[in-house]
TIRO-2110 file (N, C-alpha, C; in Angstrom, 1 decimal):
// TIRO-2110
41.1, -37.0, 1.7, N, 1, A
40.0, -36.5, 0.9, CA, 1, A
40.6, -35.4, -0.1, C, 1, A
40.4, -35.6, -1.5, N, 2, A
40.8, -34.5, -2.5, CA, 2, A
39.9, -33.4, -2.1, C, 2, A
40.9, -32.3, -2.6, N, 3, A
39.9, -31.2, -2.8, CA, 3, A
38.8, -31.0, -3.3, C, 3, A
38.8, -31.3, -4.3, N, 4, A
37.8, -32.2, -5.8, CA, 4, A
36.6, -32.8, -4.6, C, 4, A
37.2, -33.5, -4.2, N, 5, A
35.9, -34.3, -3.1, CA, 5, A
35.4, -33.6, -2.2, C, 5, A
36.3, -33.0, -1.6, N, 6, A
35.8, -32.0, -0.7, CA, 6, A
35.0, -30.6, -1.1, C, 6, A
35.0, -30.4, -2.2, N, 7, A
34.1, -29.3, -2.8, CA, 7, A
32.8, -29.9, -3.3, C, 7, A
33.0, -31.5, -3.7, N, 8, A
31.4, -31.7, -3.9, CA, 8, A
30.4, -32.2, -2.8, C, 8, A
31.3, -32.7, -1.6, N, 9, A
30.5, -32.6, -0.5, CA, 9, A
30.3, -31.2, -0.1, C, 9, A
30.8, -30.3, 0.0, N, 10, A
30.5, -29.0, 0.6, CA, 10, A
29.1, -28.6, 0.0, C, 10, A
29.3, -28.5, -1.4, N, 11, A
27.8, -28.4, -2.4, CA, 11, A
26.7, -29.3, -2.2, C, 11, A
27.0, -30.4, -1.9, N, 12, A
26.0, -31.2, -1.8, CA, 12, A
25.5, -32.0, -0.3, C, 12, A
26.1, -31.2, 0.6, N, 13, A
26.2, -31.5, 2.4, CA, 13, A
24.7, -31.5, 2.7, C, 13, A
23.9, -31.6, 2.3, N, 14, A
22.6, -31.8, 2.7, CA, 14, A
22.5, -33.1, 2.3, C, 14, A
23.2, -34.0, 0.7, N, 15, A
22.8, -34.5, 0.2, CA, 15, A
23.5, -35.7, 1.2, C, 15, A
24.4, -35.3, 1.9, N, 16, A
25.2, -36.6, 2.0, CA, 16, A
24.8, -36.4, 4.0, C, 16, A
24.5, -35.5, 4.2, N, 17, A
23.9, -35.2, 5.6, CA, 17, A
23.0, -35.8, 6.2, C, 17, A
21.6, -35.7, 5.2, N, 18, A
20.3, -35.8, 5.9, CA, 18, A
20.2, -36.8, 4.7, C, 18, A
19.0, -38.0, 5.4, N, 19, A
18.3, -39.0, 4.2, CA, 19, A
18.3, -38.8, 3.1, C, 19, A
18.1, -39.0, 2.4, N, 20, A
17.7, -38.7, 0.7, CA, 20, A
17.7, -39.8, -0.3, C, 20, A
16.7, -39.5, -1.5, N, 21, A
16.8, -40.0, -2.6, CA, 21, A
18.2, -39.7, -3.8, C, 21, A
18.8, -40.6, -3.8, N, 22, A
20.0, -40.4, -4.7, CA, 22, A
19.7, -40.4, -6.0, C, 22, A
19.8, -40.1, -7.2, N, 23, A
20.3, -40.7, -8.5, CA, 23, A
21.5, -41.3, -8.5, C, 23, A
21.5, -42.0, -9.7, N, 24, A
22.6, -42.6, -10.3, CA, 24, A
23.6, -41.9, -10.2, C, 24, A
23.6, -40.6, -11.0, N, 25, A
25.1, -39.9, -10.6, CA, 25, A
25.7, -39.4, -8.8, C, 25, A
25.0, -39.4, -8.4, N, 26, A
25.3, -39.1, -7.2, CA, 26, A
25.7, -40.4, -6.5, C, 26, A
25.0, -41.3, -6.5, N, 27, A
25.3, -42.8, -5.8, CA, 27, A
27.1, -42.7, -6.1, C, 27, A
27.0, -42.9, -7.6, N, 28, A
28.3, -43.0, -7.9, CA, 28, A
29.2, -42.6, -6.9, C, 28, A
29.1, -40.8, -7.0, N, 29, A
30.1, -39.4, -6.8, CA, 29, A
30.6, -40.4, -4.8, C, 29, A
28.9, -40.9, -4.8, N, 30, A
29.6, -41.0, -3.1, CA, 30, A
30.1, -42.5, -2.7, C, 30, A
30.0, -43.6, -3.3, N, 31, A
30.9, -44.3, -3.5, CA, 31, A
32.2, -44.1, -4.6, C, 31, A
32.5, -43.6, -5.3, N, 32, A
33.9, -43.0, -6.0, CA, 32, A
34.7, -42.7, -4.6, C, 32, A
34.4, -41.7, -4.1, N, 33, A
34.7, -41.0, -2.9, CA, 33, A
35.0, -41.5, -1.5, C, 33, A
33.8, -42.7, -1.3, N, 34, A
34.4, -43.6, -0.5, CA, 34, A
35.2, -44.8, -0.6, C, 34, A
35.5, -45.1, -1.8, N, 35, A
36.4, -46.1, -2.3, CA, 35, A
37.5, -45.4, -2.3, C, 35, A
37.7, -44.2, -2.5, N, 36, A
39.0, -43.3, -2.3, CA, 36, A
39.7, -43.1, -1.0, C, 36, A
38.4, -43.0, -0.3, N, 37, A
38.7, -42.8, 1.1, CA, 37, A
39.3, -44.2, 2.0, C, 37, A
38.4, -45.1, 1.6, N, 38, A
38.6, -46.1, 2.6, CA, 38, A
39.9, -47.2, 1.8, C, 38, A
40.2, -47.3, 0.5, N, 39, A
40.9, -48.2, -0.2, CA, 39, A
39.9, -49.4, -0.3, C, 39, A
38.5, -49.2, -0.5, N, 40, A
37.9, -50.7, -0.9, CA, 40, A
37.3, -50.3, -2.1, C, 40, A
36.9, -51.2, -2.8, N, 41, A
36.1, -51.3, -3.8, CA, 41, A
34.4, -52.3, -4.0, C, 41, A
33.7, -50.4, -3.3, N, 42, A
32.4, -51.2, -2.7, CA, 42, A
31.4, -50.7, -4.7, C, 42, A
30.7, -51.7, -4.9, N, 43, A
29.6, -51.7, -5.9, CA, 43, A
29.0, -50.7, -5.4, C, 43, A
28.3, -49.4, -6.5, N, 44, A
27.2, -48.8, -6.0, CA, 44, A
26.1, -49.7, -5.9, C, 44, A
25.2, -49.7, -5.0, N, 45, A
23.8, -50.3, -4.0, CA, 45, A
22.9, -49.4, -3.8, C, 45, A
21.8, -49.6, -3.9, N, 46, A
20.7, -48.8, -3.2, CA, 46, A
20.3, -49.3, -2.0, C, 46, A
21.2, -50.3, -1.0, N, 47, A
20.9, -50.9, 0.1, CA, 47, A
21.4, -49.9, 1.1, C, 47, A
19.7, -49.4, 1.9, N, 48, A
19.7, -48.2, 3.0, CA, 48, A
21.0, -48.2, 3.5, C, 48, A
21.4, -49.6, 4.7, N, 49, A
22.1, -49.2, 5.2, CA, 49, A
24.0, -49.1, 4.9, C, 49, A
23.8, -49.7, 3.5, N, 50, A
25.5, -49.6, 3.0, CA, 50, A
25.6, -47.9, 2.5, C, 50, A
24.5, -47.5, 2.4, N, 51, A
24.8, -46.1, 1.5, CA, 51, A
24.5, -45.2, 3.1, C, 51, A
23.8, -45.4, 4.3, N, 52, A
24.3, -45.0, 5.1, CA, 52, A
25.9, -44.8, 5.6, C, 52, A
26.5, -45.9, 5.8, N, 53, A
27.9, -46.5, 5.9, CA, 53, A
28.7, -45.1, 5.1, C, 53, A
28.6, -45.4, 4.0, N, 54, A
29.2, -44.5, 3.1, CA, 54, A
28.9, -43.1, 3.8, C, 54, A
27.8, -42.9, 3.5, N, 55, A
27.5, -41.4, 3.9, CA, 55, A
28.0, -41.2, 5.0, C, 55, A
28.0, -41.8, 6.4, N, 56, A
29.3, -41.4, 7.8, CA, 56, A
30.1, -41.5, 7.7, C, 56, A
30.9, -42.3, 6.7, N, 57, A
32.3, -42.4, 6.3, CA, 57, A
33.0, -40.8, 5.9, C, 57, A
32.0, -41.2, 4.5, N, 58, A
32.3, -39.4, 4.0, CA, 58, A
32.0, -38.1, 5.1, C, 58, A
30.9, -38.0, 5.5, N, 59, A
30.9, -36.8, 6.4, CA, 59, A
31.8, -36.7, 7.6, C, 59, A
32.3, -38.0, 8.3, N, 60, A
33.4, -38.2, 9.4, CA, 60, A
34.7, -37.4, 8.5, C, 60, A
35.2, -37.8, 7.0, N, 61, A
36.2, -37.7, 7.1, CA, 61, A
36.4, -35.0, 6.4, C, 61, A
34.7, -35.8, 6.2, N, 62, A
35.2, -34.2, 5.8, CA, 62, A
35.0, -33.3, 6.6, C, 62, A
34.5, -33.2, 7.9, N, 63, A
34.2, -32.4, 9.0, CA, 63, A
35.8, -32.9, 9.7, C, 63, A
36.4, -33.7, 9.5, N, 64, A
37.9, -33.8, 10.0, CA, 64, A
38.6, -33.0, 9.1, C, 64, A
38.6, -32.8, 8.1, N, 65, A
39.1, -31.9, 6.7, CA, 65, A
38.5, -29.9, 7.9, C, 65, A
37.5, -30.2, 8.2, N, 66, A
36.8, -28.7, 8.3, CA, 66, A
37.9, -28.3, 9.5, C, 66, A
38.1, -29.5, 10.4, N, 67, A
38.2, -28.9, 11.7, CA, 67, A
39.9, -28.7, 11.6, C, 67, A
40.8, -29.1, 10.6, N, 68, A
41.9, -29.0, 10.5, CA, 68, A
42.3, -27.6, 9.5, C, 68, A
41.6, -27.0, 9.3, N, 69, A
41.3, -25.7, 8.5, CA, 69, A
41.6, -24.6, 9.7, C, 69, A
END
């Protein structure tokens, strides 16, 4: 995880934490981020459970980022 990535989850760790309505720029920010992470290249979706997916992806890998701090 970039630093870059890692500071917009820090800012936005509610957003990617707990349920939520996303906009468009955010959907993005969190597939950008998991296509970075994982090496795939997933379409942004508004399908619950793929933007779930994402979202434990990203928060697994940045609470692994915290705990190595």
């Amino acid at each position: 995880m970039t630093q870059e990535d890692f500071n917009w989850v820090q800012q936005n760790y509610n957003l990617v934490a707990k349920p939520s309505r996303l906009n468009k720029e955010e959907s993005l920010k969190l597939f950008t981020i998991f296509n970075s992470l994982t090496g795939e290249n997933r379409k942004v979706t508004s399908c619950g459970r793929c933007v779930e997916l994402v979202k434990k992806t990203i928060l697994h890998e940045y609470n692994k980022k915290i705990n190595e701090l």
